[in-house]
C-alpha positions as CSV (number, residue, x, y, z in Angstrom):
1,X,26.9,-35.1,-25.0
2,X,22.9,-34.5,-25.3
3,X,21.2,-31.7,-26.0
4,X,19.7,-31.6,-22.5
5,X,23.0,-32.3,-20.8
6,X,24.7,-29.5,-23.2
7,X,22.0,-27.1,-21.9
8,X,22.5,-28.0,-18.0
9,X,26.5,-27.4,-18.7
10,X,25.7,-24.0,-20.4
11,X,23.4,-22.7,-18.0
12,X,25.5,-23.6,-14.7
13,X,28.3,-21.6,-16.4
14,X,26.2,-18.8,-17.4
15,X,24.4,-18.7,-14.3
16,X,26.7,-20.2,-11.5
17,X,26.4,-23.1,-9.5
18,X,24.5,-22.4,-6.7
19,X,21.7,-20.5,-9.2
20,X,19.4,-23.2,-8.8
21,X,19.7,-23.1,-5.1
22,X,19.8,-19.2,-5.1
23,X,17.3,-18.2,-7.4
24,X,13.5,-19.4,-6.8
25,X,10.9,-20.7,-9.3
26,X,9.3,-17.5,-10.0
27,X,12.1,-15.3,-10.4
28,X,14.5,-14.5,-13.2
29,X,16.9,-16.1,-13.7
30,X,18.1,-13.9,-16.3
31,X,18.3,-11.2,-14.3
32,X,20.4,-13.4,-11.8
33,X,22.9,-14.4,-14.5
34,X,23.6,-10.7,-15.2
35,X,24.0,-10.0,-11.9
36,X,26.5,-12.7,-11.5
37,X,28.4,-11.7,-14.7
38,X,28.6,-8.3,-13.5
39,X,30.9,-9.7,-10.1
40,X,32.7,-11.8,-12.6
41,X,33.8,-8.9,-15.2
42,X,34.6,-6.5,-11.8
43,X,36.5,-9.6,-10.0
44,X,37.6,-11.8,-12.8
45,X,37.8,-14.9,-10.5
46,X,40.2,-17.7,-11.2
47,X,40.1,-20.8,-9.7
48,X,36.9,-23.0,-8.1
49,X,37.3,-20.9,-4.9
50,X,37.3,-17.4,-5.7
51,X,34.4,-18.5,-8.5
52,X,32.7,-19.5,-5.2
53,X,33.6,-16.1,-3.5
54,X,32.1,-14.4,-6.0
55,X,28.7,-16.1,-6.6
56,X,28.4,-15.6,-2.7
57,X,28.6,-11.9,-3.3
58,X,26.3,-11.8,-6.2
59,X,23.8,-14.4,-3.9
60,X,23.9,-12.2,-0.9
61,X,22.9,-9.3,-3.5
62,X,20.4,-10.9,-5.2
63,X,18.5,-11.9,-1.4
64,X,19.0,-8.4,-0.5
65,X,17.0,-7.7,-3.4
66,X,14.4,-9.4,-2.3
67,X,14.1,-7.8,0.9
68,X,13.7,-5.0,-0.8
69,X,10.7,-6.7,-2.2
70,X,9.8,-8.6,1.0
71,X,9.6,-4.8,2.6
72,X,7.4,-3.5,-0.2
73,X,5.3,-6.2,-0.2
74,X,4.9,-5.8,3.4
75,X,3.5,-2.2,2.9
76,X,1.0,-3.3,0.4
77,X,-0.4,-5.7,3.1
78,X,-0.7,-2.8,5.9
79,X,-2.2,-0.8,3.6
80,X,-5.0,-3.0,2.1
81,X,-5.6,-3.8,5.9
82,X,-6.4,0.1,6.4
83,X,-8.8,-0.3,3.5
84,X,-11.2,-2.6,5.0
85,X,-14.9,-1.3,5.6
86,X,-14.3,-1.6,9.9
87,X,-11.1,0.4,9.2
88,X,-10.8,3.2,11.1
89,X,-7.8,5.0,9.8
90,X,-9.8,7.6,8.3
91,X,-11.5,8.5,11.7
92,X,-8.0,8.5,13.3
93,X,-6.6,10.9,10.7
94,X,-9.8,13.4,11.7
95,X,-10.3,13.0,15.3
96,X,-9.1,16.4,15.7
97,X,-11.6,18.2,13.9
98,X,-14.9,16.4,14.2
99,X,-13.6,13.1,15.8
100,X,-13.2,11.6,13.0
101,X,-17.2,10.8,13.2
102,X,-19.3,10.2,9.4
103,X,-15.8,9.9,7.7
104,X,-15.6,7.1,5.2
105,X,-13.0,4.8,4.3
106,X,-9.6,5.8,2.9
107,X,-9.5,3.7,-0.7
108,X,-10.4,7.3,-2.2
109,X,-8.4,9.2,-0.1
110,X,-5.3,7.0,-0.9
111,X,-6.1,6.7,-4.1
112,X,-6.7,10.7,-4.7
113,X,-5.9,12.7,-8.1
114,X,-6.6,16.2,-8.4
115,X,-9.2,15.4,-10.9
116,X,-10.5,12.8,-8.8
117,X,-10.9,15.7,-5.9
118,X,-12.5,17.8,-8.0
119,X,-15.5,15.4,-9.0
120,X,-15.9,14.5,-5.4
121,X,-16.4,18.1,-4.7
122,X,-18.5,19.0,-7.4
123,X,-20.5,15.7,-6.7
124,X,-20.8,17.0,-3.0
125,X,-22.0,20.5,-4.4
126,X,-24.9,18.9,-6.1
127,X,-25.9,16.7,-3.6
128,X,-26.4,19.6,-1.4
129,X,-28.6,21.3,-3.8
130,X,-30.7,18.7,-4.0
131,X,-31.1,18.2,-0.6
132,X,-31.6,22.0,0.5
133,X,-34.0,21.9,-2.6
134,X,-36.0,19.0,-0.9
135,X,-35.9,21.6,1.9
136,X,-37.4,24.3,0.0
137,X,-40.4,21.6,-1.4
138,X,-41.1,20.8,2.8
139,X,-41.4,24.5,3.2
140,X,-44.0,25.1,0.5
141,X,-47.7,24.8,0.7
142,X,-48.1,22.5,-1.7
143,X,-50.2,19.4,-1.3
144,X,-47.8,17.0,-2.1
145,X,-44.6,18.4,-1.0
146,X,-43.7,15.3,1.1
147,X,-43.7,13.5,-2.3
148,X,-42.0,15.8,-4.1
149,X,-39.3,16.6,-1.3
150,X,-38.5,12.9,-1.5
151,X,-38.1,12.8,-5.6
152,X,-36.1,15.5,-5.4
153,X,-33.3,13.9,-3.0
154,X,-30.4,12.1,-4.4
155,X,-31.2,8.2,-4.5
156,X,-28.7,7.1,-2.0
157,X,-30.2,10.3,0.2
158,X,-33.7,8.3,-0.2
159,X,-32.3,5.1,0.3
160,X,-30.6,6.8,4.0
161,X,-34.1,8.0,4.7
162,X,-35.9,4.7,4.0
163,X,-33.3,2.9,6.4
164,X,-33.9,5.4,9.1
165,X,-37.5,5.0,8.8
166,X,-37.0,0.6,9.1
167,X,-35.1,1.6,12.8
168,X,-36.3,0.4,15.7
169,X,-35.6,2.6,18.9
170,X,-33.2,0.6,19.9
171,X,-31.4,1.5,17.0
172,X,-31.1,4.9,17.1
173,X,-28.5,7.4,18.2
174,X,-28.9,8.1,21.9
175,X,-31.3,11.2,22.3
176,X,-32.3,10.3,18.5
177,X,-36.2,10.2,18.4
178,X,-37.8,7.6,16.0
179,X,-38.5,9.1,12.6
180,X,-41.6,8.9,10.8
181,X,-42.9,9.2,6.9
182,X,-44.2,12.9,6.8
183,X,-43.1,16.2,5.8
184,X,-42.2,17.2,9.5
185,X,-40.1,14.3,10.3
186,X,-38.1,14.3,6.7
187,X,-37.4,18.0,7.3
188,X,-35.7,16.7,10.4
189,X,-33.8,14.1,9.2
190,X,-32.3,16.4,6.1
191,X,-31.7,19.1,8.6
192,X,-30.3,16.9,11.4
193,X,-28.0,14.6,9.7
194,X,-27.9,14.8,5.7
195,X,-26.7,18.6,6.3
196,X,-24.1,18.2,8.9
197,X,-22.9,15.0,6.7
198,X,-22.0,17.2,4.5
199,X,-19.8,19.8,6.1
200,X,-18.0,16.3,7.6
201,X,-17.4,15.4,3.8
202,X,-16.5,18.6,2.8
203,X,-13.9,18.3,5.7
204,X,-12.7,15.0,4.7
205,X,-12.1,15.9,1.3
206,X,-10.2,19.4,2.0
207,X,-8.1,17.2,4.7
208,X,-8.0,13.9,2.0
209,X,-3.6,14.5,2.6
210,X,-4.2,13.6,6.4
211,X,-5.8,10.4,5.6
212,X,-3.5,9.5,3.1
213,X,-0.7,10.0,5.9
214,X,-2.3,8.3,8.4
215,X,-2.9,5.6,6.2
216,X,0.9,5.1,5.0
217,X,2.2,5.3,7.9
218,X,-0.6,2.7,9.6
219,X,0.9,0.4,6.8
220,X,4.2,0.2,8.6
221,X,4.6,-3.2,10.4
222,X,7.5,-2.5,12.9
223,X,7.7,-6.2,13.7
224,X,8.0,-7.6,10.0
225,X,10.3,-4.8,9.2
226,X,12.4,-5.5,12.1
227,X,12.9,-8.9,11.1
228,X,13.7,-8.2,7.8
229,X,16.0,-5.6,9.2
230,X,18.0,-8.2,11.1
231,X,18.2,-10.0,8.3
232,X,19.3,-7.5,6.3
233,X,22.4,-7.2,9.1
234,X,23.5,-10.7,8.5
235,X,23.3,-10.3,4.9
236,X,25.8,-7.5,5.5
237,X,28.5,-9.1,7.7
238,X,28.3,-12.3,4.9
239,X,29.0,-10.0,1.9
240,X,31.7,-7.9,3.8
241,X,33.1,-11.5,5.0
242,X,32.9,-12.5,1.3
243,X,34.6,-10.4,0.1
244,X,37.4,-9.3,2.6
245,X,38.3,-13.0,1.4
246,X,38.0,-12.4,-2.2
247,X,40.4,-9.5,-2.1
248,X,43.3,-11.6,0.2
249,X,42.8,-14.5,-2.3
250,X,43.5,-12.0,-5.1
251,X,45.8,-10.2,-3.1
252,X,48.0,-13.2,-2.5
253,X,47.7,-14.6,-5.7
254,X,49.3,-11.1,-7.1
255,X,51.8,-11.7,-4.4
256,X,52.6,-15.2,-5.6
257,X,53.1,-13.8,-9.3
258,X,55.4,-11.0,-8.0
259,X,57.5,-13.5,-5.5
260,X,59.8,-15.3,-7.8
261,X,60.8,-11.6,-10.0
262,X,61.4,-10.3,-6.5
263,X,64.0,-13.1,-5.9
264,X,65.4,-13.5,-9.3
């Protein structure tokens, strides 16, 4: 016999028969062929059929298994879906407070550590300053204060500003009137949206749990899981099948041993 033909008898009897049909490319097949031995030490089959019984049983476990997988797999997928940027799980989570308006997206939120809450706190915190320093700088005499107000905001607070100041009309927040590049009109933007983005992001953070919740639970796809479900109900009736006839087999084989003592 060749090497290669040696190796194709070895593995089918390590393995099982139907493994090739059972177990797909990328999984292991190693963990398979424990799984299998493991129904062959508890049953210790004997004979083609109850081998067959038994590599049913350990074949209905192993695709249960991947249902398992199949169901975790479909949780990843909801939630990356709540991740994208036109998500708005995050809003959901918060429309009782503030309706859910200037919260951003929930990869943080998800994502969350209490280190990681911290930072964002702390980062908040001296954002603020900057801006109510920027504030301060509008409210002083000096010469140049639009200049220095603006060099004192954050760089993404600047880059907000310069964006607002590109707007057309038609643009703008209903009731928003056009802004313009002097002390007056920075004030107003700072006062009028940078400041109450930042009791919204305070609330966001404090309520991070919500969002978290929302998300998980937006990741739940009732119609994948229902199939999988149903699935999981036929896998069920095979194995109890299965084995009810595993254990008659067995039982009657222990019968057949115990007949002829009983009539001698």
């Amino acid at each position: 016999m060749s090497d290669d033909k040696a190796l194709v008898r070895f593995n089918a009897t390590k393995h099982g028969v139907l493994s090739r049909h059972v177990v797909l490319p990328w999984e292991d097949g190693e963990e398979y062929g424990a799984l299998l031995a493991t129904f062959r030490q508890e049953h210790a089959p004997q004979g083609p059929t109850e081998e067959h019984l038994v590599e049913e049983l350990a074949g209905i476990v192993w695709r249960k298994r991947r249902l398992r997988l199949a169901e975790a797999a479909a949780h990843r997928q909801g939630l990356y879906e709540t991740m994208d940027k036109y998500s708005k799980t995050a809003r959901v989570a918060l429309a009782h407070l503030h309706k859910g308006e200037g919260t951003q997206g929930v990869e943080d939120a998800i994502r969350d550590t209490p280190a990681g809450a911290d930072d964002a706190a702390r980062d908040l915190q001296a954002d603020e300053a900057m801006s109510r320093r920027a504030v301060g700088l509008l409210d002083s005499r000096r010469n140049d204060r639009y200049e220095a107000a603006l060099a004192a905001l954050r760089k993404d607070t600047r880059d907000w500003w310069a964006d607002m100041l590109e707007r057309e009309p038609d643009d703008l927040d209903e009731g928003q009137a056009p802004f313009k590049a002097d002390p007056d009109d920075l004030r107003r933007f700072i006062e009028t949206e940078v400041l109450p983005w930042y009791d919204r992001r305070r609330t966001e953070l404090a309520n991070r749990p919500l969002i978290r919740d929302q998300a998980f639970g937006e990741s739940l796809d009732e119609e994948k899981l229902e199939v999988l479900a149903r699935y999981e109900v036929h896998l069920d009736r095979k194995l109890e099948r299965m084995l009810t006839m595993l254990l008659r087999l067995k039982d009657l084989r222990q019968a057949a041993r115990l007949l002829p003592d009983a009539i001698g």
